[in-house]
C-alpha positions as CSV (number, residue, x, y, z in Angstrom):
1,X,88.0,5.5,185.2
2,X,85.4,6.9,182.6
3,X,82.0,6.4,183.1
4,X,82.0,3.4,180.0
5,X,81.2,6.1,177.3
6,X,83.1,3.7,174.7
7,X,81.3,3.8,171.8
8,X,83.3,2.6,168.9
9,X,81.6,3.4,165.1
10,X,81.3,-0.5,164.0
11,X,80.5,-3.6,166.1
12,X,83.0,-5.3,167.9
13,X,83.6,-9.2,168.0
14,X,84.8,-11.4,170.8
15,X,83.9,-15.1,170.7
16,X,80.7,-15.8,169.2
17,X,79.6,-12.8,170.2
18,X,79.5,-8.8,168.6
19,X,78.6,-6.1,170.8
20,X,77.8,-2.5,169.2
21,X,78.1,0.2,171.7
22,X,76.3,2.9,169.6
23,X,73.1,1.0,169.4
24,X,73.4,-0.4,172.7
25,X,73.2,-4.1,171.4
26,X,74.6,-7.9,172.0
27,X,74.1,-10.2,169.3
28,X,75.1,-13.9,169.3
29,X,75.7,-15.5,165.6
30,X,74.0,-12.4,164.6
31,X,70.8,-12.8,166.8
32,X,69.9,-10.0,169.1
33,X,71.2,-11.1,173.2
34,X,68.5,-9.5,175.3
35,X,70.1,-7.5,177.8
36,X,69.3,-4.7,180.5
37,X,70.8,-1.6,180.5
38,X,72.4,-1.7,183.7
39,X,74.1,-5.0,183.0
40,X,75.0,-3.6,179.5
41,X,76.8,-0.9,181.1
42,X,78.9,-3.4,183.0
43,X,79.7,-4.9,179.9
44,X,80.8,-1.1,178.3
45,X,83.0,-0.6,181.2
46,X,84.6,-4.1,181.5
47,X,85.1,-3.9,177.8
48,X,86.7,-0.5,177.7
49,X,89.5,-2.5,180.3
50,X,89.5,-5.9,179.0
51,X,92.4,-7.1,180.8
52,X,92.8,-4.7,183.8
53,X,91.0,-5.1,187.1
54,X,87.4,-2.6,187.3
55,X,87.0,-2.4,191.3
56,X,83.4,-2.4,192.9
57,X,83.7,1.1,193.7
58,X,84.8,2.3,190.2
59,X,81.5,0.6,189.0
60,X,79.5,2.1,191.4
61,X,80.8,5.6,190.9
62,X,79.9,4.8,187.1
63,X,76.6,3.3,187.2
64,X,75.2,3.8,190.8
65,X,76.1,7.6,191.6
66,X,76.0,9.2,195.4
67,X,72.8,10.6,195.6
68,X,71.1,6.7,194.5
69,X,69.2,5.5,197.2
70,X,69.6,1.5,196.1
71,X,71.2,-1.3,197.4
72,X,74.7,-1.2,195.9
73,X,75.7,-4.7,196.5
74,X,72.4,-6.0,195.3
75,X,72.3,-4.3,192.0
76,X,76.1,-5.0,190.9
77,X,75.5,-8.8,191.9
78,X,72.6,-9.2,190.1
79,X,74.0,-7.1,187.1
80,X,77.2,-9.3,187.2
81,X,74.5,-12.5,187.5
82,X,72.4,-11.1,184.4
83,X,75.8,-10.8,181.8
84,X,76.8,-13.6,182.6
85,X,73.8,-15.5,181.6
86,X,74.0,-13.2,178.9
87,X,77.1,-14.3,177.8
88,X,76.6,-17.9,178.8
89,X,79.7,-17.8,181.1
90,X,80.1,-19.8,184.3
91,X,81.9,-17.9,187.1
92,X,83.8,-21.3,188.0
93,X,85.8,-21.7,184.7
94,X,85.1,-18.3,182.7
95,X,85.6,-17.4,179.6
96,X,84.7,-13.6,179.4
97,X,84.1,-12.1,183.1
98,X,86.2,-13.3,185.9
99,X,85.8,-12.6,189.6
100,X,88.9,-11.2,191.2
101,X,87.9,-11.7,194.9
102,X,87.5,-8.7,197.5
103,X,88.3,-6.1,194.9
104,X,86.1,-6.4,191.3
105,X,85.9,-8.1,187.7
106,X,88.6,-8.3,184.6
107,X,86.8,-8.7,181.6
108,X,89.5,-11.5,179.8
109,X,90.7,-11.7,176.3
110,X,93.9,-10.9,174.3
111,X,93.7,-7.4,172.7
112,X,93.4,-9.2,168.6
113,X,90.2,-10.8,169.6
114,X,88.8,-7.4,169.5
115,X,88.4,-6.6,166.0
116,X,86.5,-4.4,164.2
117,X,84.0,-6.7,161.9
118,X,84.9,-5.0,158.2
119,X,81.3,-5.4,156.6
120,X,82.7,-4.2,152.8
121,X,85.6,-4.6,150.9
122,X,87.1,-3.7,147.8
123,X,89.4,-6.5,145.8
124,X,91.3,-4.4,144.0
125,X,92.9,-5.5,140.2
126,X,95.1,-8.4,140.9
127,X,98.6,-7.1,139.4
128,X,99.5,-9.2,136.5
129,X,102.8,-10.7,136.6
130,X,105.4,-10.4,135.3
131,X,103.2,-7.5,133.6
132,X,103.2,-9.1,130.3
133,X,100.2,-7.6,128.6
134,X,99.1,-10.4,126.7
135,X,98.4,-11.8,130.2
136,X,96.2,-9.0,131.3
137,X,93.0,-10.5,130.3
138,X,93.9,-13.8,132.8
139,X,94.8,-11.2,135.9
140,X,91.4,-9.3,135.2
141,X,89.8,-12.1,135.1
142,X,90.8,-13.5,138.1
143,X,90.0,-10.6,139.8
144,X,86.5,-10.5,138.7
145,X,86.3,-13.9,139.7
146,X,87.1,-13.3,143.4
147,X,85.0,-10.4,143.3
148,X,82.3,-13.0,142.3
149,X,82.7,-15.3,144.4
150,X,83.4,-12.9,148.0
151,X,79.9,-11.5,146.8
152,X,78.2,-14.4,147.7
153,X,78.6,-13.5,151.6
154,X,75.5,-12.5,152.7
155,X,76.7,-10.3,155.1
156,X,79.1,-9.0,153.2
157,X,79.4,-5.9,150.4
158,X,81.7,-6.2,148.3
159,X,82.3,-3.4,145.6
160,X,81.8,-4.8,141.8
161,X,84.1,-5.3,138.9
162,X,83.8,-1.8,136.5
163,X,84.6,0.4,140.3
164,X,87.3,-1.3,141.7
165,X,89.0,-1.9,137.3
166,X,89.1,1.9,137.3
167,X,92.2,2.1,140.2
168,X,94.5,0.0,137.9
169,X,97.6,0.9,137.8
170,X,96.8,3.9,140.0
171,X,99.1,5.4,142.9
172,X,97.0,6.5,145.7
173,X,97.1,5.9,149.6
174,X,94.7,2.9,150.0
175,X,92.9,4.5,153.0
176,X,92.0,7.7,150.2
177,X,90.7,4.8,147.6
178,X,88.5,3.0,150.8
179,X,87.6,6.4,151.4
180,X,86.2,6.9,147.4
181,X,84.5,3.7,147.5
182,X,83.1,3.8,151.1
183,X,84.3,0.5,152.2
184,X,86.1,-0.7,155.8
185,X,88.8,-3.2,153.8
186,X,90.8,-3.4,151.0
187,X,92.4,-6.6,149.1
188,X,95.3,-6.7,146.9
189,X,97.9,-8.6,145.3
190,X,99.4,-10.4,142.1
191,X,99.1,-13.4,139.6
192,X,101.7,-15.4,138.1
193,X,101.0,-18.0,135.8
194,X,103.9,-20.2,134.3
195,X,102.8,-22.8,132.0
196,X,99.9,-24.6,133.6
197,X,100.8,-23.5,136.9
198,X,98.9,-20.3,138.4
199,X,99.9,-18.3,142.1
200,X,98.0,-15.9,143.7
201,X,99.4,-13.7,146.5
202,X,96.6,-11.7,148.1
203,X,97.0,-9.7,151.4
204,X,93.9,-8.1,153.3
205,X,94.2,-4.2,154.7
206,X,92.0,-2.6,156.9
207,X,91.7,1.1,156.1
208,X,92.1,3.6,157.3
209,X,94.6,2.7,159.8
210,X,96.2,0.5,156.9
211,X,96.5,-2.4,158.7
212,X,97.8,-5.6,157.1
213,X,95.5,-8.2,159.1
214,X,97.0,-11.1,156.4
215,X,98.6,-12.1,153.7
216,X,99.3,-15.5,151.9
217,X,100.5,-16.9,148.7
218,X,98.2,-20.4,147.1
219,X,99.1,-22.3,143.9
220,X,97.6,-24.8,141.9
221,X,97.0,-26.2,138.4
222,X,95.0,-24.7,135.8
223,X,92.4,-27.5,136.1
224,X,91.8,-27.0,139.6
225,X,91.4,-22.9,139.1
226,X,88.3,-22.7,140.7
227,X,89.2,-24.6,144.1
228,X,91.7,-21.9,144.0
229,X,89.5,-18.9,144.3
230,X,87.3,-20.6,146.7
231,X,90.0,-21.1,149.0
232,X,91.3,-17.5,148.5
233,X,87.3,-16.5,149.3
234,X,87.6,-18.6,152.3
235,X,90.6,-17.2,154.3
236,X,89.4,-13.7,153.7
237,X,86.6,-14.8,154.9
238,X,87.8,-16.1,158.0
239,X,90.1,-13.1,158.5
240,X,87.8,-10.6,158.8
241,X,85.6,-12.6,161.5
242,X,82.5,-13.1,159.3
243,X,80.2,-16.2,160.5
244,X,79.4,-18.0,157.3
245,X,76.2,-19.6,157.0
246,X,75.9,-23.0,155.3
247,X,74.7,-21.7,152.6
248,X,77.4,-19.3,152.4
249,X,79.8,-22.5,153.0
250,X,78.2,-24.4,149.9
251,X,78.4,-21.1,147.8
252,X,82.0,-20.5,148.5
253,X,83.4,-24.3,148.1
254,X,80.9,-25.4,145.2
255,X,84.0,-25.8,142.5
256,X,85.0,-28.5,139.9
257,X,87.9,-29.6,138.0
258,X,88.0,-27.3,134.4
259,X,89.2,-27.7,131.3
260,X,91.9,-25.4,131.3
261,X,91.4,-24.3,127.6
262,X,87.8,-23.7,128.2
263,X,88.2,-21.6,131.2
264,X,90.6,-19.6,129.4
265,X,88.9,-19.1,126.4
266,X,86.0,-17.6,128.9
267,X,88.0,-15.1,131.2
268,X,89.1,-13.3,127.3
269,X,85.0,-13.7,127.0
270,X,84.6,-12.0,129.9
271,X,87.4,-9.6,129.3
272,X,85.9,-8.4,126.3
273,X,82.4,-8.5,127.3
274,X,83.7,-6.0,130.3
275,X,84.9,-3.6,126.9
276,X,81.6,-3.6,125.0
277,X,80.0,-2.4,122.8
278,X,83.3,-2.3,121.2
279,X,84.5,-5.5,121.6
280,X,81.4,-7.6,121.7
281,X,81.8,-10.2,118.7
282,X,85.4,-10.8,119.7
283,X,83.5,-11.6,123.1
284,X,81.0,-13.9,121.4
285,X,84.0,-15.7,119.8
286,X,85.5,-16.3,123.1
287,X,82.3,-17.9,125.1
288,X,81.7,-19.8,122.1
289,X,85.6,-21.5,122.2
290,X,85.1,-21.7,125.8
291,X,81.4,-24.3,124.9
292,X,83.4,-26.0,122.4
293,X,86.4,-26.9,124.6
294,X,84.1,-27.1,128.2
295,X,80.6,-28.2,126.9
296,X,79.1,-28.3,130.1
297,X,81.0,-25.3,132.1
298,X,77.6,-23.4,132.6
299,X,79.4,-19.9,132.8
300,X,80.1,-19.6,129.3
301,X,76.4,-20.4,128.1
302,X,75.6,-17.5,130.5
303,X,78.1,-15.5,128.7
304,X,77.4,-15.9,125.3
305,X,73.4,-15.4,126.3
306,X,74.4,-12.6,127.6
307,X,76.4,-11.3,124.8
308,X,73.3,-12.2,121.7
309,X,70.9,-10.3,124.4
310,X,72.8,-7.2,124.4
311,X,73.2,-7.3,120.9
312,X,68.8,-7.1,120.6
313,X,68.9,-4.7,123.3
314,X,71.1,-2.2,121.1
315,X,69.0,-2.7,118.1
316,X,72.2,-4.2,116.5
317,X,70.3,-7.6,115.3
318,X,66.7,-9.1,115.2
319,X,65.1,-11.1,118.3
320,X,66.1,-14.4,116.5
321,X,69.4,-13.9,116.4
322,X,69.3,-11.8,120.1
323,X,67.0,-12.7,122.7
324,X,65.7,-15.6,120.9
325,X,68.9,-17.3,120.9
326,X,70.0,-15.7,124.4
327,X,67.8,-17.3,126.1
328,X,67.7,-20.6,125.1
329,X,71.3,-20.1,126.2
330,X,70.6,-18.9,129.5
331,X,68.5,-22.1,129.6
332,X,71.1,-24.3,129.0
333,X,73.3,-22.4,131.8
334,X,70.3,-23.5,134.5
335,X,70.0,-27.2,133.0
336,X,74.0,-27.2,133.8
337,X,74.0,-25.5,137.1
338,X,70.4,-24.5,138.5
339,X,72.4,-22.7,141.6
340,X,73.9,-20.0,139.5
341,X,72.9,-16.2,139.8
342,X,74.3,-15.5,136.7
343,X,72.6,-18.0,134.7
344,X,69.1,-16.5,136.2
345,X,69.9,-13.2,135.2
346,X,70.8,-14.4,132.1
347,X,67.6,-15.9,131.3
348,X,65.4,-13.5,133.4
349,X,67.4,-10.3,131.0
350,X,66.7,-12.7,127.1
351,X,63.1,-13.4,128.8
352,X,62.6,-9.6,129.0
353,X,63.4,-9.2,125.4
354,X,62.0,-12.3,125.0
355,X,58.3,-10.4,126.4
356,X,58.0,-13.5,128.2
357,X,57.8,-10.8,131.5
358,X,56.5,-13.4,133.9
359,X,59.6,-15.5,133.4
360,X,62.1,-12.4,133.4
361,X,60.6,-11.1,137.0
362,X,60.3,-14.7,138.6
363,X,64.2,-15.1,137.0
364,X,65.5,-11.4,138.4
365,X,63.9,-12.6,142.0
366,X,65.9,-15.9,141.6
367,X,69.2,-14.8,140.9
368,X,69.2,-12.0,143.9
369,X,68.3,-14.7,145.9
370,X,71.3,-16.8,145.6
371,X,73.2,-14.0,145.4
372,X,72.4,-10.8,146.6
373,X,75.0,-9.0,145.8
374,X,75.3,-9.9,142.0
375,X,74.9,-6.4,140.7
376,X,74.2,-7.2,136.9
377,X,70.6,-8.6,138.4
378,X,70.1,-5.5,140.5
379,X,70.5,-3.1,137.4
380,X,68.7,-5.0,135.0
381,X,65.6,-5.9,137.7
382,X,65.7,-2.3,138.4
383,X,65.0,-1.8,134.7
384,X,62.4,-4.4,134.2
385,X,60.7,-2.4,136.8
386,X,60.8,0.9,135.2
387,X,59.2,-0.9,131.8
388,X,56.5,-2.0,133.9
389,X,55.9,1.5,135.4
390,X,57.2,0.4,139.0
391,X,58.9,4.0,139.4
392,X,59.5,3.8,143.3
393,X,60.5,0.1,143.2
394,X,63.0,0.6,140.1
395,X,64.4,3.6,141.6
396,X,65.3,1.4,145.1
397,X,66.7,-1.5,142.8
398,X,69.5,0.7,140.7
399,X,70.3,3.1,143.5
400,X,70.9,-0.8,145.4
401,X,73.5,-1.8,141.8
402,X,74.7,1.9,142.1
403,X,75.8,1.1,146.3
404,X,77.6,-2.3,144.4
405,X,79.3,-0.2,141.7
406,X,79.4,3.5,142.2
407,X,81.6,4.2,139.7
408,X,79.7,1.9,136.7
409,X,78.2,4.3,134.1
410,X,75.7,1.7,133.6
411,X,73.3,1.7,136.5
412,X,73.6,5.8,136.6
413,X,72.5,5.7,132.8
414,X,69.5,3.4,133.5
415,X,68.6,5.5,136.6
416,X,68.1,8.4,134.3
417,X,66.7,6.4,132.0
418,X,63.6,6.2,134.8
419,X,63.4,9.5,135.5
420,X,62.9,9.8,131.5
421,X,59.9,7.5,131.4
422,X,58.5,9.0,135.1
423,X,58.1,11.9,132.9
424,X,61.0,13.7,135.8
425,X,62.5,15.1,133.3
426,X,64.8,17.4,135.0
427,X,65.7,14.9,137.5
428,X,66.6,12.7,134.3
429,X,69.3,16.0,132.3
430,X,70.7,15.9,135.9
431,X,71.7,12.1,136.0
432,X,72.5,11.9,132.3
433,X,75.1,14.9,133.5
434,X,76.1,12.8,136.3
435,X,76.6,9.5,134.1
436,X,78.6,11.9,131.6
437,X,80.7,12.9,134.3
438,X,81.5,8.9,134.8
439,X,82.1,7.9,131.5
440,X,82.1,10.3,128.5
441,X,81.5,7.5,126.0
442,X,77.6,6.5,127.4
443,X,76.1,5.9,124.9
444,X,72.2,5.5,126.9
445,X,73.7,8.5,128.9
446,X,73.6,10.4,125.8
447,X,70.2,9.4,124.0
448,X,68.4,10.3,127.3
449,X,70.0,13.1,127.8
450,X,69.2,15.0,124.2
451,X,65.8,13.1,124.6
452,X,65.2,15.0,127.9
453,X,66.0,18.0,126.2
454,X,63.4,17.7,123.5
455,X,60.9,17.2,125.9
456,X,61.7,20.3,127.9
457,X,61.6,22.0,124.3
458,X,64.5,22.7,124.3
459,X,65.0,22.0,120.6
460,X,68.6,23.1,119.7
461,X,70.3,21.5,122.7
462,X,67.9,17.9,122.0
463,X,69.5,18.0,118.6
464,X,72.8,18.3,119.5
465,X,72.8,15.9,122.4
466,X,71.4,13.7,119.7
467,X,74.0,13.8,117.4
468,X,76.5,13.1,119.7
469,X,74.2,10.1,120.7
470,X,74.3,8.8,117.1
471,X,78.1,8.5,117.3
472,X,78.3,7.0,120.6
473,X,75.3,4.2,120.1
474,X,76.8,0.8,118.3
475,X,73.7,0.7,116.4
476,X,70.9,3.1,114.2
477,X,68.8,3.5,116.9
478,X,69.9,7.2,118.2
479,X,68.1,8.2,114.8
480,X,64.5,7.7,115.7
481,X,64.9,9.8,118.4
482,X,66.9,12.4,116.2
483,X,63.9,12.6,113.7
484,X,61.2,13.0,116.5
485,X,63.3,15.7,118.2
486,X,63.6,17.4,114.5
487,X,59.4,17.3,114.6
488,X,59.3,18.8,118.0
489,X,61.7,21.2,116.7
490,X,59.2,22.5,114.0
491,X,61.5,20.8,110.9
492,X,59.7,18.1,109.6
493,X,61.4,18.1,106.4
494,X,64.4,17.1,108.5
495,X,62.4,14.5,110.2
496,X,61.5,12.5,106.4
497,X,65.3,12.7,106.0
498,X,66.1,10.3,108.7
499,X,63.0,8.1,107.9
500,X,64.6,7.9,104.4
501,X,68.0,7.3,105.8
502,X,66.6,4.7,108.5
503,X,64.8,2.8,105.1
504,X,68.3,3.3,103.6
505,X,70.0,1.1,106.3
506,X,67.4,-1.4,107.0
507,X,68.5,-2.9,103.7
508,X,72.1,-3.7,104.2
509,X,71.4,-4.1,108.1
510,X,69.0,-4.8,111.0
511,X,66.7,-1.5,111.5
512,X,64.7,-1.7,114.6
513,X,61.1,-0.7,113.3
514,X,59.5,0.5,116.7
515,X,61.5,4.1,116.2
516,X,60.4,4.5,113.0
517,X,56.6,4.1,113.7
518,X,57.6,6.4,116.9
519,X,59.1,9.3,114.0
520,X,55.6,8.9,112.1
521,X,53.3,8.7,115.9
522,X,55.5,12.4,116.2
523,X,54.2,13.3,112.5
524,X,50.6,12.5,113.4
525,X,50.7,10.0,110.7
526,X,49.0,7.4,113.2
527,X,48.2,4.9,110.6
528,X,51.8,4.5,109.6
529,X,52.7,4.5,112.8
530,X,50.5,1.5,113.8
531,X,51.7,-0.3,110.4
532,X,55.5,0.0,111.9
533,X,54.0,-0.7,115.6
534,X,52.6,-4.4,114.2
535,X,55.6,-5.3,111.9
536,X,57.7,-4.6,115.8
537,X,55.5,-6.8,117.1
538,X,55.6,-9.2,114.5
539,X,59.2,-9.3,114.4
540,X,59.6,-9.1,118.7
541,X,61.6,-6.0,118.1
542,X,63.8,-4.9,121.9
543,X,62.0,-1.5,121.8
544,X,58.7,-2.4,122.1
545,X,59.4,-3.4,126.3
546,X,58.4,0.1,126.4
547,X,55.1,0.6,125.3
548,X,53.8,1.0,128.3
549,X,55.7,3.6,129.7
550,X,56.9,5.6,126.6
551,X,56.0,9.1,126.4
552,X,56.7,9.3,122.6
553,X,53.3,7.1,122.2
554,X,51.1,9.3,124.7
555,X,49.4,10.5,121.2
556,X,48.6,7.1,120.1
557,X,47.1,5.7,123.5
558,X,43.5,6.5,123.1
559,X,44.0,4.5,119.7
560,X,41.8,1.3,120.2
561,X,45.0,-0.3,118.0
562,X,47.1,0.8,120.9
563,X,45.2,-0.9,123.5
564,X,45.6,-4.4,121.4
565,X,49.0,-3.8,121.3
566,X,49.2,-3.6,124.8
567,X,46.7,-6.6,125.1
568,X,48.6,-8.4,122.7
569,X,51.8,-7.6,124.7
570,X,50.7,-9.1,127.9
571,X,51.9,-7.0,130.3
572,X,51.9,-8.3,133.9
573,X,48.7,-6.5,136.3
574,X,51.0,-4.2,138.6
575,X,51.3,-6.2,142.0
């Protein structure tokens, strides 16, 4: 007999009840069970033999040594008397601790009602079958979709799309991938669609034991897609012992008949979307085929918003064909389904752009609240924050997206991003480096990376960085930042070069004019600068979210102009 030192890492369930041993806690339905240490012990030792007989003596050589002078049978009776009213157990008919008469107590139960409760699991890429890959974009999609949908357990984490895509088609041990991803379960399995018909076989491991706790095969028609997934949601759910709330109930099940066409036409949305920049106006395409065929399947408004927001963001088109469009979009998405995370985002990421900020915060707040774990809201609320020169809070916000995607370049990019416009400049070469590392291609990564640079002064390596900025951005904005790092440099001429090119380009495309009234602020050519400054204003040009915080302006800021800018602007008082 040991002295009930079981302490297992995780919480344990049995019945309604979890008890975790290292923090010396009973909870019932997830509410603390207040119980005294003596009693608790009882309930460590029982525990440790659930099924065997634990003798009066072995608990008093366990919890009441020799040398304590204290009635024996007192304290084990009243211990006993204590857990059970703990545990709401009747010594009559009992359910957890029975009485074995003249020798002790048997804590009961079968061995599986002792599971470990897995609090985070990875849904690893469905495998499409039969691994024809002009079906790949239906067997991603699906898998995003579950990943969607098991995100809307509270209690659950549940690691997002871009981390999880990144094992396909990869051969390691599952415990080793758990292990990269810091999660307690893993779920795989296939999709096979014939004609209108789709299966889903999904099986649930526990890592790192690689347990198979279950496995099952659903099918249905196309038009009833979305019951699927919910009921895919739902036995995981139940498998790995989590207590649903209602509200988790109604988030899960919510699902309605769709046009099979439509939804279709939105998982290649999505699958491009999940590809951009490169990709994006084949994405548009697809959300908009997905309105036309479903006009009131809210996800694809949300898409497409999406899609024409991103395009301002990059400095690819004006506000009126980007944000202003986005979010009337995103708009539409609410009016069609109010309850939807992503539709808030949607609109609370075109309102940013939009500067309608009071919207775009009240929108970000929204969307985490129906769904916490929607990691899209996190990164983009996180970089609402940093615009609004919320450091602390914007840091807490992306390293939360980061937790929900580790392995997205995104969230890393616009965490250096921060650390840019907190002026923590080496903090922001060392995640630039780090989002590098992730993916080569980041574009943001880049800019703030040679930007950094030029504000350490160290002029060569800016310009270089830069460069390599200017082929990896989908748009012309990597050149303001060129030019200005060409001024720091001590090479104007250089610098009138890329306002001529910029001039060049505006005239066969869109040329975002806040960078080039940033190139003439670095000239000290303030009144051109505040002539540029206006017409972004005037035209609600994406780049001028950052006036508040950007150091490039720091010259112009005692500028009376400046400060009716920033009136103008309407920036939120900091909370």
């Amino acid at each position: 007999m040991t002295n009930g030192a079981y302490a297992a890492r995780v919480p344990i369930c049995f019945g309604a009840f979890e008890v975790d041993f290292k923090a010396r806690e009973l909870r019932k339905d997830g509410v603390r069970v207040k119980l005294q240490d003596q009693p608790f012990q009882v309930l460590q030792i029982l525990f440790e033999h659930s099924g065997e007989v634990v003798t009066r003596g072995e608990l008093r050589k366990c919890i009441w040594p020799s040398d304590t002078f204290v009635d024996f049978d007192q304290g084990l009776n009243n211990a006993i008397k204590r857990l059970r009213e703990a545990l709401g157990d009747n010594p009559e008919n009992p359910h957890f601790i029975a009485t074995v008469p003249r020798r002790g107590y048997r804590f009961l139960g079968k061995p599986d009602e002792f599971l470990k409760r897995i609090r985070s699991l990875a849904v690893l890429p469905l495998e499409n079958l039969p691994h024809d890959p002009e079906q790949e974009y239906f067997a991603e999609g699906l898998t995003e979709a579950l990943i969607t949908m098991l995100a809307k357990i509270g209690e659950l984490r549940v690691i997002s799309r871009t981390s999880v895509m990144q094992y396909q088609g990869v051969r390691k041990p599952l415990s080793e991938i758990a292990r990269e991803l810091g999660v307690d379960a893993i779920v795989e399995g296939t999709v096979l669609r014939v004609g209108d018909r789709v299966r889903i076989t999904a099986q649930l491991i526990e890592t790192p034991v690689e347990a198979h706790l279950w496995a099952e095969s659903y099918e249905r028609d196309m038009r009833d897609i979305l019951a699927l997934q919910a009921e895919v949601a739902q036995a995981i759910a139940r498998e790995i012992r989590l207590k649903l709330t209602p509200l988790d109930e109604a988030r899960i099940a919510k699902s309605h008949v769709v046009n099979p066409e439509a939804y279709e036409a939105y998982l290649k949305g999505r699958y491009h979307w999940n590809r951009r920049p490169a990709v994006i106006r084949e994405a548009i395409s697809c959300f908009q085929q997905a309105i036309a065929k479903g006009p009131t399947y809210a996800p694809a408004y949300a898409g497409l918003a999406d899609c024409l927001s991103a395009l301002g963001a990059w400095g690819l088109v004006p506000a009126t064909e980007g944000c202003v469009r986005g979010k009337a979009l995103a708009e539409k998405a609410l009016e069609l389904d109010h309850s939807s995370a992503e539709a808030h985002a949607s609109l609370a990421f075109a309102s940013m752009y939009y500067y309608d900020f009071s919207t775009a915060e009240n929108e970000f707040e929204r969307a985490i609240e129906l769904n916490p774990r929607y990691q899209p809201a996190h990164h983009f609320y996180g970089w609402y924050l940093c615009i609004m020169d919320r450091y602390e809070e914007s840091y807490a916000e992306l390293q939360r997206a980061i937790r929900l995607d580790p392995l997205q370049s995104l969230p890393n990019a616009l965490l250096g991003d921060t650390y840019f416009y907190a002026r923590r400049y080496d903090q922001a070469i060392e995640q630039c480096r780090k989002t590098l590392a992730l993916d080569p291609k980041s574009g943001m990564a880049q800019l703030f990376l040679g930007w950094a640079y030029s504000r350490k002064s160290l002029h060569e390596a800016a310009i270089a960085e830069l460069k390599k900025a200017c082929d990896l951005w989908p748009g012309s904005t990597p050149l303001g930042p060129l030019g200005e790092a060409y001024v720091a440099a001590g090479r104007p001429y250089e610098a009138q070069k890329i306002l001529e090119q910029l001039d060049q380009l505006s005239k066969q495309r869109y040329v975002t004019p806040y960078v080039v009234g940033r190139i003439y602020a670095m000239l000290g050519q303030n009144d051109e600068a505040f002539r540029w400054l206006e017409i972004a204003y005037e035209r609600r040009a994406e780049w001028m979210i950052l006036l508040k915080v950007d150091p490039a302006l720091d010259c112009l800021r005692p500028d009376p102009r400046f400060q009716d800018l920033m009136r103008r602007m309407n920036f939120p008082e900091q909370p």
